[in-house]
C-alpha positions in Angstrom: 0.0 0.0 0.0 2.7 2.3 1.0 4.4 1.8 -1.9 1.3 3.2 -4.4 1.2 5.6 -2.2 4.3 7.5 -3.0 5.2 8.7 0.5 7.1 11.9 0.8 9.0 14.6 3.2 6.2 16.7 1.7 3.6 14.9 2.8 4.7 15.5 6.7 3.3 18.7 6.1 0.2 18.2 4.6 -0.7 15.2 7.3 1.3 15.8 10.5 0.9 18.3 13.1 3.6 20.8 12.8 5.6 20.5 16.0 8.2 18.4 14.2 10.7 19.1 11.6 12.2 16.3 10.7 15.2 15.6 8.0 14.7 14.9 4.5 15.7 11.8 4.3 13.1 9.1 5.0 14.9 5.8 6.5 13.4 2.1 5.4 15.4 -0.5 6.7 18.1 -0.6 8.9 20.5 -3.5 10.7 22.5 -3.3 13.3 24.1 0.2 12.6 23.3 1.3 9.3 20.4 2.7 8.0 19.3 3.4 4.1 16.8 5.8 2.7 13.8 5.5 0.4 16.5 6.3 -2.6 19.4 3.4 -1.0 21.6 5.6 0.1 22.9 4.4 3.2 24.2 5.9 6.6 26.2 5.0 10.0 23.7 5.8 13.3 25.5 7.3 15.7 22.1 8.7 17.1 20.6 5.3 18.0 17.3 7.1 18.2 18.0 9.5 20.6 19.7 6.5 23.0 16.6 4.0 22.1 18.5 1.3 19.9 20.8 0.4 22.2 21.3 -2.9 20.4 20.8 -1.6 16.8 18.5 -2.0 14.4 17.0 -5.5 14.1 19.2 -7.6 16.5 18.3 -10.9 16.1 17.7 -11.6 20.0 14.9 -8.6 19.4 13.2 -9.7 16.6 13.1 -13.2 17.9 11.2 -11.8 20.7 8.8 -9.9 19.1 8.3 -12.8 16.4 7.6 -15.6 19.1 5.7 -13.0 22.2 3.5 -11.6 18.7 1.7 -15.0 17.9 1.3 -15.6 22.2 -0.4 -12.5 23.6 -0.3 -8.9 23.0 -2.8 -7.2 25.2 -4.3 -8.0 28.3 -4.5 -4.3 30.8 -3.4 -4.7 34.7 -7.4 -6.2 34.7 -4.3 -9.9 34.7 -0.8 -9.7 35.1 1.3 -11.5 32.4 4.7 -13.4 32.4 7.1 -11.4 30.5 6.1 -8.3 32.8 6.6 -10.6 35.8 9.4 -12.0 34.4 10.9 -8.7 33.5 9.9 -7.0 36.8 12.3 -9.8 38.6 15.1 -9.0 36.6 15.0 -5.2 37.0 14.7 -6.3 41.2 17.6 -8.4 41.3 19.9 -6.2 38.8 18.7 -3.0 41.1 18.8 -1.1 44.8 15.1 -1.6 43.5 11.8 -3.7 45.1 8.8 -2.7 43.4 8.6 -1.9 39.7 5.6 0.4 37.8 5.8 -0.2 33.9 4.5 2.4 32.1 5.0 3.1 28.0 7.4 6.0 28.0 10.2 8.0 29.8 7.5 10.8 30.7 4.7 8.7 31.7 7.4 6.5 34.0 8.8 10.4 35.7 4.9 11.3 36.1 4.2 8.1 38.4 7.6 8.7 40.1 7.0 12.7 40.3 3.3 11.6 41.7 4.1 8.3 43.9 6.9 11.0 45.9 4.0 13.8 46.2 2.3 11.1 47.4 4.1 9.4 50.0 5.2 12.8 51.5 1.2 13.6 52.2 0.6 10.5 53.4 4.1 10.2 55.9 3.9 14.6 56.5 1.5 16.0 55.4 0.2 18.5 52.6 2.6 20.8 53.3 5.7 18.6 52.1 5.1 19.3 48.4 7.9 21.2 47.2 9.8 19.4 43.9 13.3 20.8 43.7 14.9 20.2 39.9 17.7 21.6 37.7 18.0 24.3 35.0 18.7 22.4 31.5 17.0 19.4 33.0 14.7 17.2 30.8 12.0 14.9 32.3 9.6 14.4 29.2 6.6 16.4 28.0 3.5 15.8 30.4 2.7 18.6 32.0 3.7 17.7 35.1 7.3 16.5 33.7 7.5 19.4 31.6 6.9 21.6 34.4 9.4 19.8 37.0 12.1 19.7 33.5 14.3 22.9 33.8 13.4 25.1 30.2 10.5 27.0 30.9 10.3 27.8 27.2 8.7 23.8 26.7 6.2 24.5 29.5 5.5 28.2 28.8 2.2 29.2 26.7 -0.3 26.2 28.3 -1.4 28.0 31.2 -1.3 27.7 34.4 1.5 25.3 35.7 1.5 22.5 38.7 2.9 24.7 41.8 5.7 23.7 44.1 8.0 23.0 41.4 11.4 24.7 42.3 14.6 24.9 40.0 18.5 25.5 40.6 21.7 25.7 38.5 22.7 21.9 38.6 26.2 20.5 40.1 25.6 24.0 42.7 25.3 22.4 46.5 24.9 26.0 47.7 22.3 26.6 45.7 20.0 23.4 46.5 21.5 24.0 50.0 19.4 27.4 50.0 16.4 26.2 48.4 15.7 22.4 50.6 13.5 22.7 53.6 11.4 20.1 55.8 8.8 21.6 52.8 11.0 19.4 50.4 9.6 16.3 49.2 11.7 15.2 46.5 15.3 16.0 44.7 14.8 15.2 40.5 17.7 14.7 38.4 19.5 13.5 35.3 22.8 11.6 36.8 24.5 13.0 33.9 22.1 16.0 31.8 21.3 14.6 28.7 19.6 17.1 26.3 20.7 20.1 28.6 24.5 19.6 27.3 25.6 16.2 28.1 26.8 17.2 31.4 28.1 15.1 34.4 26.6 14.8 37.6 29.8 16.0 39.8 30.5 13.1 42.2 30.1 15.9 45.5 27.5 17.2 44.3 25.2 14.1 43.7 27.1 13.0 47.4 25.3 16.5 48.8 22.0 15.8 47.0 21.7 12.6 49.3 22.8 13.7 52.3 20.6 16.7 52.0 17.5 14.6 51.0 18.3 12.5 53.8 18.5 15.5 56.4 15.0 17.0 55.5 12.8 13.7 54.7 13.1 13.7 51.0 13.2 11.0 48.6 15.7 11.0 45.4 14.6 10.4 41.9 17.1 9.6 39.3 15.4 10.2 35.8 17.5 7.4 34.2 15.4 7.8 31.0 18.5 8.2 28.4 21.4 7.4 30.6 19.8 3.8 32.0 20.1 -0.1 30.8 23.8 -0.1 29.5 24.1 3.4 28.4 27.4 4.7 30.6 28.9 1.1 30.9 26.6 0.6 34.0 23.4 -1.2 33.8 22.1 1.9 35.5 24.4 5.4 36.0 24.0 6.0 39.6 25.5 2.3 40.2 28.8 4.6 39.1 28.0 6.7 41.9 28.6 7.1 45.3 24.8 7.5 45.9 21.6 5.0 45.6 18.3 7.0 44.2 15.2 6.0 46.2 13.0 6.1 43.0 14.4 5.7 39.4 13.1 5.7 36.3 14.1 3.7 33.1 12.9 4.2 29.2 14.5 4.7 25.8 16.9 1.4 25.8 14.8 -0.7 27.9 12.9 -1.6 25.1 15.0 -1.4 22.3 12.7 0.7 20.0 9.5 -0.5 21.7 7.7 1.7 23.5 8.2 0.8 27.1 9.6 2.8 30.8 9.8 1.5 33.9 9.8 3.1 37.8 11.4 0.9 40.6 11.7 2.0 44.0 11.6 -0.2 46.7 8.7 -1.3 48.7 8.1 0.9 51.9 8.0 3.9 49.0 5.5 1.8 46.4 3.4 1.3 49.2 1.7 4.9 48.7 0.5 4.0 45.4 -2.5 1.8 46.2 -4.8 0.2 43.9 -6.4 2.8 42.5 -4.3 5.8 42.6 -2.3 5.2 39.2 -2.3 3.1 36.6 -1.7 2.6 32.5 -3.9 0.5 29.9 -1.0 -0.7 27.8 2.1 -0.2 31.2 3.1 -4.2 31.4 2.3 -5.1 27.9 3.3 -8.6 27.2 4.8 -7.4 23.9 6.7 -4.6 25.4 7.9 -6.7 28.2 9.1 -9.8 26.1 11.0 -7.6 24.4 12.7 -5.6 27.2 13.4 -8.9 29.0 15.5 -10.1 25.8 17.2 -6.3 26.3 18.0 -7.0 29.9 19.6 -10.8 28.9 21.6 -9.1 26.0 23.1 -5.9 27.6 23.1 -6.7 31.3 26.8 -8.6 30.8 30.5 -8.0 31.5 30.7 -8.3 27.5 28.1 -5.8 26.7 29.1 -3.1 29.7 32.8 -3.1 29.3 32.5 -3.0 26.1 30.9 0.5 26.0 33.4 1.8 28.3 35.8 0.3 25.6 33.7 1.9 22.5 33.6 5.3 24.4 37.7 5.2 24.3 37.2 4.9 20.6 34.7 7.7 20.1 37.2 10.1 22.5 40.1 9.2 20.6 38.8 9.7 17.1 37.0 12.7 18.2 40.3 14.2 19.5 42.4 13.2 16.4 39.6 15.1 14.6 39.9 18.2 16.6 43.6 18.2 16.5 43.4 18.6 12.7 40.2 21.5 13.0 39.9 22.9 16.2 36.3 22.6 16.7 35.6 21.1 20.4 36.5 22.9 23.6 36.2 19.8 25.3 34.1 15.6 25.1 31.9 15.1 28.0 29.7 12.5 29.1 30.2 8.6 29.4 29.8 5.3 27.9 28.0 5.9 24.9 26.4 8.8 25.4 28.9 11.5 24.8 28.8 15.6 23.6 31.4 17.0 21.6 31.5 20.7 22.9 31.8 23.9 20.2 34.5 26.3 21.2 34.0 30.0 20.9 34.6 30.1 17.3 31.6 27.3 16.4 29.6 28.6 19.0 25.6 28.1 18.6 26.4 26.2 15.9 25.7 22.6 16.5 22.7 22.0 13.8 25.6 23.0 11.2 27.5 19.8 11.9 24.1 17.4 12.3 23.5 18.5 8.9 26.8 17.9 7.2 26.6 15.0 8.8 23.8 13.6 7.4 25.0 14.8 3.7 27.9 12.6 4.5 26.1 9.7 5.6 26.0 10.0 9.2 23.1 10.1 11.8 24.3 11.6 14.7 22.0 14.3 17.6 22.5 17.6 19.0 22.2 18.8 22.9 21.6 22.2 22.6 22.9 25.1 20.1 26.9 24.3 21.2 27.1 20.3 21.8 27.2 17.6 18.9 25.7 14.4 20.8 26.5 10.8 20.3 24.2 8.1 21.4 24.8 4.9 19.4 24.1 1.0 19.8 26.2 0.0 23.0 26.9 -3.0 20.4 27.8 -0.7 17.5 30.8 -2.7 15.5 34.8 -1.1 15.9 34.5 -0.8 12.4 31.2 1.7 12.0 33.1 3.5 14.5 35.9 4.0 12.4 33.8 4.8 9.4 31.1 7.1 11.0 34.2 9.2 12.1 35.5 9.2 9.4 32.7 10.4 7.3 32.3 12.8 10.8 35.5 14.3 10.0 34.5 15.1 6.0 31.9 16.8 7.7 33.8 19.0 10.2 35.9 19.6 6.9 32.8 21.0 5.2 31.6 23.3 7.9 35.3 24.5 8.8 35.6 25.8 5.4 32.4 27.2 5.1 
């Protein structure tokens, strides 16, 4: 049908709702890390679908799943509970600090049931007063209005009216400022262990240290949005296992699933207990299909092979990336970890970042911005040595083309 069709960048417009604008180029097929167009052409994914195909496109252990969960059982709502969610729920407890786990079908639907299970269990331990969320500027927690609200650019949650109160934001990595801002009126900390679309930026080790202890001092619980940076992504099943600290909530999307639309919050069971029947739920959260498929995720990445080697892949992407900027001078510095990493514009480039997505994809490369100065990288954790090589490589022709104009 599709084919008759003759299907189009131009027909986004005349079908979609505008809020997107995405690339000319209309992928068809894709395996492992390469991806070709409508036309053939094809290119190296080092965007992995903004950190979503953590295994590629098409991994066999994936499709397997799918194939053999499709012709079992797709749909059932929490009405029954099913065996790959079980299943998968166990996992995700014994890999985890975790002891209860809420599935969900997204990263924002998975920070609204952690964002309203802490509101929650502060009313119900302290009172109404013990509302105040305390977040970060740059911050991204998804696009409800509620995780919109608690994410730290006011320009996404600006312009629908009136916004959920008690929401209160700092600069993050500042211990003086979140020391200023927590009272007993605090009932929960929210943060990216290391910012994703705010600028691929580190959690400082001290400061996530201080986030604890002062969570701990006045009553409040910890959420870790582990949306981007969870199941493999830093060369730890989860970031903060990199850390000094343990979250008391966390939340996982993106790679869980692969490409299928599935999150997950896990927090442990004194904290679950303040969601009782009734008080949240989700029609397709636990879906057999979804879950099949994230526990075939969680038996592929959740393995000294897989997690080492993305600490070994991210010693690839630095050292290409600095051989690159040896020759050009683009990059004040790489930050980040595992394989999610930013290559950050000096002065000169500054506010330039789209430039280099765009020669990029000219030259056959996929790869993401964070912000108007940061080129991001977010590939498969699996991604072969050798489309390393080659995606820098057709990185650095396109460095070449912006340097020169």
């Amino acid at each position: 049908m599709s084919v008759e069709m003759n299907l189009t960048r131009a027909q986004f417009d005349e079908v979609m709702v505008p809020n997107y604008a995405p690339a000319a180029v209309i992928p068809v097929r894709g395996e492992g890390s390469r991806v070709w167009d409508q036309q053939g052409n094809e290119f190296i994914d080092f965007a992995g679908g903004i950190a979503v195909n953590c295994l590629g496109h098409c991994h066999p252990a994936l499709v397997g799943a799918l194939k053999e969960q499709g012709e079992k059982l797709w749909h059932l709502s929490n009405v029954m509970t099913n065996e790959p969610a079980l299943e998968l729920a166990t996992k995700l407890v014994n890999a985890t600090f975790a002891e209860r786990v809420y599935f969900a079908n997204s990263g924002a639907e998975a920070n609204e049931a952690a964002l309203k299970l802490a509101r929650r269990y502060a009313l119900e331990n302290h009172g109404p007063q013990k509302d105040q969320i305390i977040a970060f500027d740059k911050a991204f927690h998804g696009r409800t209005f509620f995780t919109v609200t608690v994410g730290g650019q006011a320009a996404y949650s600006d312009g629908f009216g009136p916004k959920p109160q008690s929401v209160t934001h700092v600069p993050f990595n500042d211990i003086a400022a979140l020391e200023a801002v927590i009272s007993d009126n605090t009932c929960a900390i929210m943060l990216e262990p290391l910012q994703g679309e705010g600028g691929i930026i580190n959690g400082d080790p001290e400061f996530l240290k201080a986030v604890r202890a002062l969570a701990d001092k006045h009553d409040a619980l910890v959420i870790f949005d582990e949306v981007q940076t969870g199941v493999g992504r830093t060369g730890e099943l989860f970031a903060y296992m990199g850390t000094d600290i343990v979250p008391d909530i966390l939340t996982s999307a993106k790679a869980l699933g692969g490409g299928f639309p599935i999150a997950a919050m896990l927090t442990t069971a004194k904290i679950a207990a303040h969601l009782k029947i009734g008080t949240h739920g989700s029609t397709y959260g636990g879906n057999p299909l979804a879950c099949a498929i994230g526990n075939a995720v969680m038996d592929v990445v959740n393995t000294p092979e897989v997690l080492n080697g993305v600490k070994h892949r991210e010693q690839l992407f630095r050292d290409g990336l600095a051989a690159i900027n040896a020759k050009y001078n683009v990059f004040s510095e790489v930050r980040g970890k595992g394989m999610l990493l930013g290559a950050v514009l000096n002065e000169q480039y500054a506010g330039r970042s789209r430039d280099f997505l765009v020669a990029s994809v000219a030259e056959g490369l996929m790869s993401l911005i964070a912000g108007a100065n940061v080129v991001r990288f977010a590939p498969s954790l699996v991604i072969p040595e050798a489309d390393i090589a080659e995606g820098l490589a057709r990185f650095e022709r396109a460095v070449a083309k912006v340097v020169a104009g």
